[in-house]
C-alpha positions as CSV (number, residue, x, y, z in Angstrom):
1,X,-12.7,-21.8,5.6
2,X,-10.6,-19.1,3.7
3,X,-11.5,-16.2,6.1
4,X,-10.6,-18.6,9.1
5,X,-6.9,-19.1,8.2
6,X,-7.3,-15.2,7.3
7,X,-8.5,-14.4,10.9
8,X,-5.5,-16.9,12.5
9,X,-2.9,-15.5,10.2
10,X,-3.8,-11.7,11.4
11,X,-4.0,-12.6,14.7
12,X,-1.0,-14.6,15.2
13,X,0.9,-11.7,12.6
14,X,1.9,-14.7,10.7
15,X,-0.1,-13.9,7.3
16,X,2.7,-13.3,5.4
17,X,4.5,-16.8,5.8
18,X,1.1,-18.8,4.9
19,X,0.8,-20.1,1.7
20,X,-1.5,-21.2,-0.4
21,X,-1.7,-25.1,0.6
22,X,-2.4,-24.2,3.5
23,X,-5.6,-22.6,2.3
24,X,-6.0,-26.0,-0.3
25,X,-5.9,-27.9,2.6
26,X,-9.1,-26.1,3.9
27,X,-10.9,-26.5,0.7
28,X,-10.7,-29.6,0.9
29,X,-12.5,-29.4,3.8
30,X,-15.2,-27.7,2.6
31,X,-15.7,-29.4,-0.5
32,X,-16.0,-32.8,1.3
33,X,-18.7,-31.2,3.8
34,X,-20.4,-30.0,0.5
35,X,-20.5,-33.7,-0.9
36,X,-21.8,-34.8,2.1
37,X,-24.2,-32.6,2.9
38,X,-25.6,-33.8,-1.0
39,X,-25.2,-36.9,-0.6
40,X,-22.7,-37.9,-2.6
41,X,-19.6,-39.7,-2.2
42,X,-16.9,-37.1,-4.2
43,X,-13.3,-38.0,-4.6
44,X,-11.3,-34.6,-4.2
45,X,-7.8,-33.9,-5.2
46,X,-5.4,-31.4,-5.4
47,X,-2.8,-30.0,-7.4
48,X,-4.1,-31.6,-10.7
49,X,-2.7,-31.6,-14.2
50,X,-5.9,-31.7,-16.7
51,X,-5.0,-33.7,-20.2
52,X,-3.4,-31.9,-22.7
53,X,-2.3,-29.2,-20.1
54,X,1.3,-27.8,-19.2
55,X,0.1,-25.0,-17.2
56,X,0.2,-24.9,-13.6
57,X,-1.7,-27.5,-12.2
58,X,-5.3,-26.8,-10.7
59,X,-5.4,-26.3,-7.1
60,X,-9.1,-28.5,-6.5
61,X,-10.5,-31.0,-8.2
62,X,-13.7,-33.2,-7.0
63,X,-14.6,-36.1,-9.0
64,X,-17.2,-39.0,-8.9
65,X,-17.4,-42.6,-8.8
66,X,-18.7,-42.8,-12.7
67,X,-19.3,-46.2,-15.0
68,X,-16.7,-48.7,-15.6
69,X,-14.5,-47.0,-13.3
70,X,-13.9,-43.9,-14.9
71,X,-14.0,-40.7,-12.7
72,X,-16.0,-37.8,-14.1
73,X,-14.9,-34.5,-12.8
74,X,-17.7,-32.9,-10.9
75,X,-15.9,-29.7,-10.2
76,X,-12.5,-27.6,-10.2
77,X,-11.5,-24.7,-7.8
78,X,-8.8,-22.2,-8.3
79,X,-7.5,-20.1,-5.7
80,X,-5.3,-17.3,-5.2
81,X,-3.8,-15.7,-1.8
82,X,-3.0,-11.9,-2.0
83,X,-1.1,-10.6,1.0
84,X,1.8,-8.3,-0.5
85,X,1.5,-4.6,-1.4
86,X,4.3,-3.9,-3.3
87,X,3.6,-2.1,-6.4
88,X,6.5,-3.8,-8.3
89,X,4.7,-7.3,-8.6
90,X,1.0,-5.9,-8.7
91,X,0.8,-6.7,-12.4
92,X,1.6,-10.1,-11.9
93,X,-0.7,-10.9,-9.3
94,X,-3.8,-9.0,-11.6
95,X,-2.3,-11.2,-14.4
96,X,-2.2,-14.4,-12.8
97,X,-5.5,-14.1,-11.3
98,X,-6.8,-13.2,-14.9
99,X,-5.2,-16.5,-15.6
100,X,-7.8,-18.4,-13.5
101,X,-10.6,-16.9,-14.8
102,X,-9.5,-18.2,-18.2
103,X,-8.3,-21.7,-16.7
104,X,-12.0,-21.7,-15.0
105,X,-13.6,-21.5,-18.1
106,X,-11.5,-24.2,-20.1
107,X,-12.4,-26.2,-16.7
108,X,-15.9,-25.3,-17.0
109,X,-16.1,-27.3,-19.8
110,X,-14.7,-30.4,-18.5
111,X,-17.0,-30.5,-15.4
112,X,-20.6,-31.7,-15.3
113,X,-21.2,-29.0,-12.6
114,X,-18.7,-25.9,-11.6
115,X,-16.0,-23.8,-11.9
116,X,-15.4,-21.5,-9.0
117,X,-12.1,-19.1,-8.8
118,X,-12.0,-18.8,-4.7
119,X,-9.8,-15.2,-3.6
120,X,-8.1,-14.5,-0.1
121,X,-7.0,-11.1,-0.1
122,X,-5.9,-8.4,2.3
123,X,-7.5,-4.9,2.3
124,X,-4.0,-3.2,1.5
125,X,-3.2,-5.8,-1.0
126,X,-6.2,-5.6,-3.0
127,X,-6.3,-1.9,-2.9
128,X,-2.6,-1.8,-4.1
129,X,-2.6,-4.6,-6.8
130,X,-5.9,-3.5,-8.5
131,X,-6.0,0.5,-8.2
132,X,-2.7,1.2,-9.9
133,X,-2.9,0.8,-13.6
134,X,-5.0,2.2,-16.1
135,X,-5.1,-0.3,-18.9
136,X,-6.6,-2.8,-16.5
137,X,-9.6,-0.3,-15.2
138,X,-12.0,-2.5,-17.1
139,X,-11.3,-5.7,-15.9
140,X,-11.1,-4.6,-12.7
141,X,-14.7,-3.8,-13.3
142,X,-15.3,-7.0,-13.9
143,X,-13.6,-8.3,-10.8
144,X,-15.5,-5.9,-8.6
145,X,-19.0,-6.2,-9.8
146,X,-21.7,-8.3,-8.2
147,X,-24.0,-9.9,-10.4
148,X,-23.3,-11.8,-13.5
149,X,-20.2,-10.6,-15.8
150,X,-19.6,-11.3,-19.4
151,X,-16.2,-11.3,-20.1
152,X,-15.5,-10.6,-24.2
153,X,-11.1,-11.2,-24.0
154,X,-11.3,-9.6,-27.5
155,X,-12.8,-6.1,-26.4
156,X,-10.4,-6.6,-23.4
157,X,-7.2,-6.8,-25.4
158,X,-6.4,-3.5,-23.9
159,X,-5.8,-4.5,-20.6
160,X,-1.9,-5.4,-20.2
161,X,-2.6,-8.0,-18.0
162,X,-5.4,-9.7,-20.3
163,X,-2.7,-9.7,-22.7
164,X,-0.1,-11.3,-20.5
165,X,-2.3,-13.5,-19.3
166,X,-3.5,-15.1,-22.7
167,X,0.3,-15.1,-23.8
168,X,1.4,-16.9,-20.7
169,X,-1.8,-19.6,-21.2
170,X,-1.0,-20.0,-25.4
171,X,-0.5,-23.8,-26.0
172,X,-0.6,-24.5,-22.2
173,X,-4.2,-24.7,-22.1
174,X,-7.6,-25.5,-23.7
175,X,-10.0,-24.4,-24.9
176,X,-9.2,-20.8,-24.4
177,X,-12.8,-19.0,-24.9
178,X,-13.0,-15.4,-26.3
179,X,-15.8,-15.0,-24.0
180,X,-16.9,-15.9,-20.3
181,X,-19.3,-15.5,-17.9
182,X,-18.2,-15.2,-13.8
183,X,-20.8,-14.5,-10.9
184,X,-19.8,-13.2,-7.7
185,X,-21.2,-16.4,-5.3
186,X,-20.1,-15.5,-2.2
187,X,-17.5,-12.2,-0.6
188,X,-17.3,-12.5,3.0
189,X,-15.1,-10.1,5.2
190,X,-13.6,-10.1,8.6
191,X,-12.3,-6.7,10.1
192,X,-11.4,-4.5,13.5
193,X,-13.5,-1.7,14.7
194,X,-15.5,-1.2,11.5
195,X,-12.5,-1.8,9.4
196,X,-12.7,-4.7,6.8
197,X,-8.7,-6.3,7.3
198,X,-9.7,-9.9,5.1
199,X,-12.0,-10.7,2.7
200,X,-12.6,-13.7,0.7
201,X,-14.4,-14.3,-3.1
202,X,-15.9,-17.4,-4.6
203,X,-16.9,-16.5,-8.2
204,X,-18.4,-19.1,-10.3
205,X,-17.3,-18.7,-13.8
206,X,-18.5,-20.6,-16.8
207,X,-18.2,-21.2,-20.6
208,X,-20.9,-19.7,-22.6
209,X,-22.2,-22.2,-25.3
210,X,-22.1,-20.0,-28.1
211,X,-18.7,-18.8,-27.5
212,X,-15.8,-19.4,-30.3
213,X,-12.6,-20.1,-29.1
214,X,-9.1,-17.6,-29.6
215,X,-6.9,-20.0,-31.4
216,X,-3.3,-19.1,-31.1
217,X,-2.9,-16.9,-34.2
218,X,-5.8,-14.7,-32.4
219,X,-3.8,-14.7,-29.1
220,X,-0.7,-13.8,-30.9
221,X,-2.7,-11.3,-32.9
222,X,-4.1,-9.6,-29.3
């Protein structure tokens, strides 16, 4: 769904002006064909607020029909859309998609089933926002690795936009774990005479059990 608006947008040379509810609006799609196709009867938002958060609001939510009408949250998704190259804003867009790593794993523990963190991204963005700063070469790593990666924020304090992105979530969000795990799901690409142009990545990201959690005296501390 993400790599179809990706493939319309560079057609159409209108990439730049589409933003991200554009792309919520086809998650939504796919996460109601994925409750169907299990069988289940999911009620999906968007643009929710969890308890006791004053962060941004979470771009996905799917919930179930649970007993005496309460509404257990099956899932949460978190997306980001990079399309700029300009160096001057690269940090922010490393730091904010930090952020949903971190916001996937406080999710992770709300939900009875996933956490994804779901990325649209150009070619030239991606190559300008993540191969331009040297504090963040590690958690780059972690970005571009397949397999399962454990996240320790603590070892990480290095990274400037760890560090910004831990004091940016500080009494807006909980739990904040010192560790997490992500898993690269799925990275799909679209591209022109051999070229990748687009590619999207769904990562699954979850809360360890035996993780502690930073309090704010440890972010401060970082």
């Amino acid at each position: 769904m993400l790599l179809s608006h990706a493939a319309h947008g560079l057609a159409t040379s209108s990439v730049e002006g589409m933003g991200e509810i554009t792309l919520r609006d086809g998650l939504i799609v796919a996460a109601a064909a994925m409750g169907a196709k299990s069988k289940r009867s999911w009620i999906i938002d968007r643009e929710v607020l969890p308890p006791g958060w004053s962060d941004s609001a979470v771009d996905l939510v799917a919930y179930r029909n649970g007993n005496a009408g309460s509404l257990p949250i099956v899932g949460a998704v978190e997306l980001k859309w990079w399309r700029r190259t300009d160096k001057a804003n690269a940090s922010n867009r490393r730091r904010d998609l930090i952020k949903d790593f971190i916001r996937a794993a406080a999710l992770h523990k709300l939900a009875e089933e996933f956490a994804f963190v779901a990325l649209l991204c150009t070619a030239d963005s991606w190559s300008s926002t993540t191969g331009i700063s040297e504090s963040d070469k590690e958690v780059m790593k972690l970005l571009s690795g397949s397999g399962v990666q454990k996240w320790n924020l603590a070892k990480l304090k290095g990274s400037s936009s760890v560090r910004a992105a831990l004091k940016s979530l500080d009494g807006k969000v909980s739990p904040i774990s010192k560790n997490l795990h992500s898993e690269l799901l799925s990275y799909r690409t679209i591209g022109d005479a051999g070229k990748t142009t687009a590619f999207a990545k769904v990562w699954s990201v979850r809360r360890p059990q035996s993780t502690s959690d930073l309090s704010s005296a440890d972010i401060k501390a970082m």
